[in-house]
TORGU-12614 format. One record per residue (C-alpha): residue in one letter; x, y, z. Coordinates in steps of 0.1 Angstrom, whole numbers, plus 5000, padded with zeros to 4 digits. Layout:
<nodes>
AXYZ...
</nodes>
This chain:
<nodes>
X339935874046X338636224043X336836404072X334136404048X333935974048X333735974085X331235974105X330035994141X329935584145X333735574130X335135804158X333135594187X334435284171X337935394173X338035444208X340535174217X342735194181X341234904169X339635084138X336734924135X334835164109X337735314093X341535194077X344135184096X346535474089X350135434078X351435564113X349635264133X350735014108X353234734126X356634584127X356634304104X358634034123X356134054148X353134044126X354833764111X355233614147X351533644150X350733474119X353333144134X351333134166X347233214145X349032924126X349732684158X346132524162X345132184172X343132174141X346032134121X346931814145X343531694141X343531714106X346831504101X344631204123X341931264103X344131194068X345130884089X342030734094X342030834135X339130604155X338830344130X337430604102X338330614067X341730804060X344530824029X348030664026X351130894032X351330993998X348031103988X348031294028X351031494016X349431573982X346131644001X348531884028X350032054001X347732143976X344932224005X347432474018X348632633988X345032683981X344932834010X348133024009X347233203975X343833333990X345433424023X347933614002X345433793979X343033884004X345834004024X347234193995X343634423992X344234464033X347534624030X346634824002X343034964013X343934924055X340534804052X339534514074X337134254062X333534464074X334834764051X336134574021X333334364023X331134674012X332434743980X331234373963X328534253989X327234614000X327034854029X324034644041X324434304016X328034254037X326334204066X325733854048X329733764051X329833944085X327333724103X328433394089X332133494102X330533624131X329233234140X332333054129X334733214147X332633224177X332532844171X336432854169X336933034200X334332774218X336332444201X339832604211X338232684247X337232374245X340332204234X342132404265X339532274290X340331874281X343731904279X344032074315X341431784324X343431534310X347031654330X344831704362X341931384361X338831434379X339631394416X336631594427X334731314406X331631544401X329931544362X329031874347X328031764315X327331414301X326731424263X325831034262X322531214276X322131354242X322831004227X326931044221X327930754238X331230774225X331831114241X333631154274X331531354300X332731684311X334331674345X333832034370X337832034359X337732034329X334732284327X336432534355X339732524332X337632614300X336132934324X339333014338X341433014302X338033154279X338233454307X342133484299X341433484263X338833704263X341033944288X343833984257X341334004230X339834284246X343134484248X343734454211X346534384184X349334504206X348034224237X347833954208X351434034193X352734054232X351733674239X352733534201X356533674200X357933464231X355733184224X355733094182X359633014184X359332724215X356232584201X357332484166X360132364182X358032084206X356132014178X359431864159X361031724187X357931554198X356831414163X360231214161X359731084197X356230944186X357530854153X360230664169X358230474200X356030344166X358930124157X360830394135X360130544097X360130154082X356830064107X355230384100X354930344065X353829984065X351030084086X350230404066X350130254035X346930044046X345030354050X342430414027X338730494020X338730894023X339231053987X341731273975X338531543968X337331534006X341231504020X341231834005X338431994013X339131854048X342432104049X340932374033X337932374057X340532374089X341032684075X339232874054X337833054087X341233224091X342033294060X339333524054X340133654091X343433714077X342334074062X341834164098X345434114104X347234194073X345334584075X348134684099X351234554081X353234814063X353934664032X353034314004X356434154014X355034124051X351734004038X353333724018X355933654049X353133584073X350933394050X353933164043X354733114077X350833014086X350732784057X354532684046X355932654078X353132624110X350332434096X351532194074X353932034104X350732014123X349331834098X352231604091X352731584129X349031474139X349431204108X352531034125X350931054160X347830894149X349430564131X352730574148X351430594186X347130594177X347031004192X347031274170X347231454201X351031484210X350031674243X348231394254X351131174244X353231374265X351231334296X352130974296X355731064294X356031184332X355331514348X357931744334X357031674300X352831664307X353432014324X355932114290X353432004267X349832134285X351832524291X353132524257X349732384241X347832674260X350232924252X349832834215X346332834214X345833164232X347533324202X344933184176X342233254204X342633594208X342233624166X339133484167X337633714194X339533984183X338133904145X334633864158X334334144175X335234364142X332134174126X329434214150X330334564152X329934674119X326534494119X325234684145X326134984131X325034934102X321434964119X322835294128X323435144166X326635244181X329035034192X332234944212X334734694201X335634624233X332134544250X331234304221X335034114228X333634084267X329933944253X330933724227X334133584251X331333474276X329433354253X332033144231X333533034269X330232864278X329532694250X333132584247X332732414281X329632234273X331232024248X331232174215X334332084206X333931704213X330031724199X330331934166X334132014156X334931714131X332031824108X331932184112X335332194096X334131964066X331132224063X333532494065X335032394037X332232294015X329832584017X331832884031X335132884012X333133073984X332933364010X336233513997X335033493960X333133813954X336033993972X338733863953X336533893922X335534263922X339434393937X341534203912X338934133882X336434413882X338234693896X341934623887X342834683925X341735033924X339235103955X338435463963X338635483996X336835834001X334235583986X333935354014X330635484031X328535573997X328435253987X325135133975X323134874005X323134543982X325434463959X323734143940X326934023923X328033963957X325433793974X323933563943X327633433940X328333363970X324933193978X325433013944X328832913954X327732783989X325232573976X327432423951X329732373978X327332183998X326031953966X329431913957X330331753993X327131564005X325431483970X326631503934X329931413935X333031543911X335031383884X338931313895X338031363931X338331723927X337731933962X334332033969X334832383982X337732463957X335632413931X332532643947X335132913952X336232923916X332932923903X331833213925X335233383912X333533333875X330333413885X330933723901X332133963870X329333813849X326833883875X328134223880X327734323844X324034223847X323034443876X322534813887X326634753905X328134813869X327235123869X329735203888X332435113864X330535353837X330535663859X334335613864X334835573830
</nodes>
């Protein structure tokens, strides 16, 4: 960026090299194998193991037979691979991250609209993965100062366990760590994933045979699987995406500091090729092999050497992904404050928003919300990514001016009509009307917002810009 394009907020902002309100220049950008190694560990969430039990009907609810979960798995994630890849593809380029990309199709003031909804969900992802911490310490530990925190059958769920002083202490203790690493940066985030991605793929294998096995071998499992049923292919989907779609979009974040498009498409494929989809398949076994998705609480059954394996290397895995979300939220509530011409500090907002996302992580949201907040996910916000991908590759032929970056105009309406267009659908598509062939709610949303977008754009004052280029 010329000196020109700066301004006094975009030196403030890049205090602690995060470059929060400009792009990253080619002399910060980083190794690949350990951005890769970040994108393994990002990839090594207990969504993906949740997922798999939800495909197989975990607690009695409806779920799909091992076929249509590995169709589901597979076409969820390659979804979600090709929008990982081509929003990561405008990252590299621009060295944008998603606040200053987000300008160009949404507006300087109109992006605001993506910031704040990623601005909520991954605060709610950094409260369920506290939260996830905090139960699984509980559950290794018990409760033997037997004193009640929280009880959410108070609020009516019955079904929910209460929240022990352990488990809510070990939710303070590990949101405080998280938030600690966040706050240093990329560098603190690639420092705890490159030890830790290698080992934790490797558990996941060796324990998914062990439960596989204890269910009475592959023969069992399939006889059991195959009377699953009662979730459609459409919502499997959807169910996948929405895990997801969070971090895909957060994935711009990331992909600004590699150095070139192979290291964009090597991370992507190790998130959704290699990490995730052995979550998925793992958390599936689990659930009708042993009835636990969970393999860490599997393993706490197993004796004391492999409880204390399973809860280190399940907290080590979900620091990784942790620290993205903070580290990802903070470079959204950031650029929204500025944007009111506030200044701001990346590092302030990680602390805030760590406390925050701690608290409520101990208080239950995890157990309360988490099973349809990732449905919702899928269904209305998946269109988020459609203007961008829209206006880079479609309208503008990848060609962003960067000198550009703070003239653009405050609302872009292709942007923001789409994308509200492509929520709603999302939201019709999931709850209300629903699609021939089972086809995936939020899949279909985000294509529609793709088509929208460029017809839209031709309608509104944002052409313009194509005319003066031209």
């Amino acid at each position: 960026m010329t000196t020109e394009g700066k301004n006094d907020l975009d030196v403030f902002a890049q205090e602690d090299g995060e470059y929060m309100l400009s792009p990253v220049p080619e002399s910060e950008r980083r190794p690949t194998w350990k951005q890769v190694m970040v994108w393994v560990g990002f990839g090594y969430v207990v969504t993906g193991l949740f997922v798999g039990g939800v495909l197989a009907g975990f607690g009695g609810q409806p779920g799909v037979p091992p076929g249509m979960a590995l169709w589901a798995i597979g076409i969820g994630m390659g979804v979600l691979l090709v929008l990982t890849t081509l929003l990561g593809i405008m990252a590299q380029k621009t060295g944008l991250n998603l606040a200053l990309i987000s300008r160009y199709s949404y507006g300087s003031i109109g992006s605001n609209l993506p910031l704040f909804i990623m601005a909520l969900l991954t605060l709610g992802w950094f409260a369920s993965i506290t939260g996830m911490v905090g139960q699984i310490w509980s559950s290794l530990i018990g409760n033997p100062t037997g004193i009640t925190v929280f009880n959410p059958a108070a609020l009516g769920y019955t079904d929910i366990p209460a929240i022990t002083l352990e488990n809510f202490l070990a939710c303070a203790v590990f949101g405080l760590i998280f938030t600690y690493t966040a706050y240093k940066g990329m560098k603190a985030i690639e420092a705890v994933a490159i030890p830790v991605a290698p080992v934790i793929l490797i558990i996941a294998i060796i324990v998914g045979i062990g439960m596989l096995n204890e269910g009475g071998g592959m023969g069992n499992f399939l006889t059991e699987a195959n009377k699953i049923g009662g979730l459609g292919m459409g919502s499997a989907i959807t169910i996948v995406m929405g895990s997801w779609i969070a971090g895909v979009v957060m994935g711009v974040d990331l992909f600004r500091f590699n150095k070139s498009i192979k290291a964009v498409f090597a991370g992507a494929i190790a998130c959704f090729v290699l990490t995730n989809p052995l979550l998925n398949i793992v958390g599936y076994i689990g659930a009708v092999s042993v009835g636990q998705f969970n393999y860490v609480e599997w393993m706490i059954d197993k004796g004391i050497i492999f409880a204390l394996i399973g809860v280190v290397a399940w907290t080590t895995s979900l620091w990784t992904t942790n620290n993205a979300e903070l580290y990802c939220n903070s470079l959204y509530v950031g650029p929204v404050i500025s944007s009111y011409k506030k200044k701001v500090n990346r590092q302030k907002i990680v602390l805030v928003t760590g406390v925050v996302g701690t608290v409520i992580g101990s208080l239950a949201f995890y157990q309360i919300f988490f099973a349809d907040f990732i449905t919702i996910l899928g269904a209305a916000f998946l269109p988020l990514a459609g203007p961008l991908i829209a206006d880079y590759f479609i309208v503008k032929k990848g060609a962003y001016k960067i000198e550009e970056l703070n003239s653009q105009a405050k609302y872009k309406m292709a942007g923001i009509i789409s994308f509200l267009i492509g929520a709603v659908l999302g939201l019709v598509f999931e709850y209300g009307l629903v699609l021939p062939f089972g086809l995936p709610s939020g899949l279909v949303a985000l294509i529609i917002t793709i088509a929208l977008y460029p017809i839209i754009y031709r309608f509104t004052a944002d052409s313009k810009e194509l005319t003066a280029e031209a």
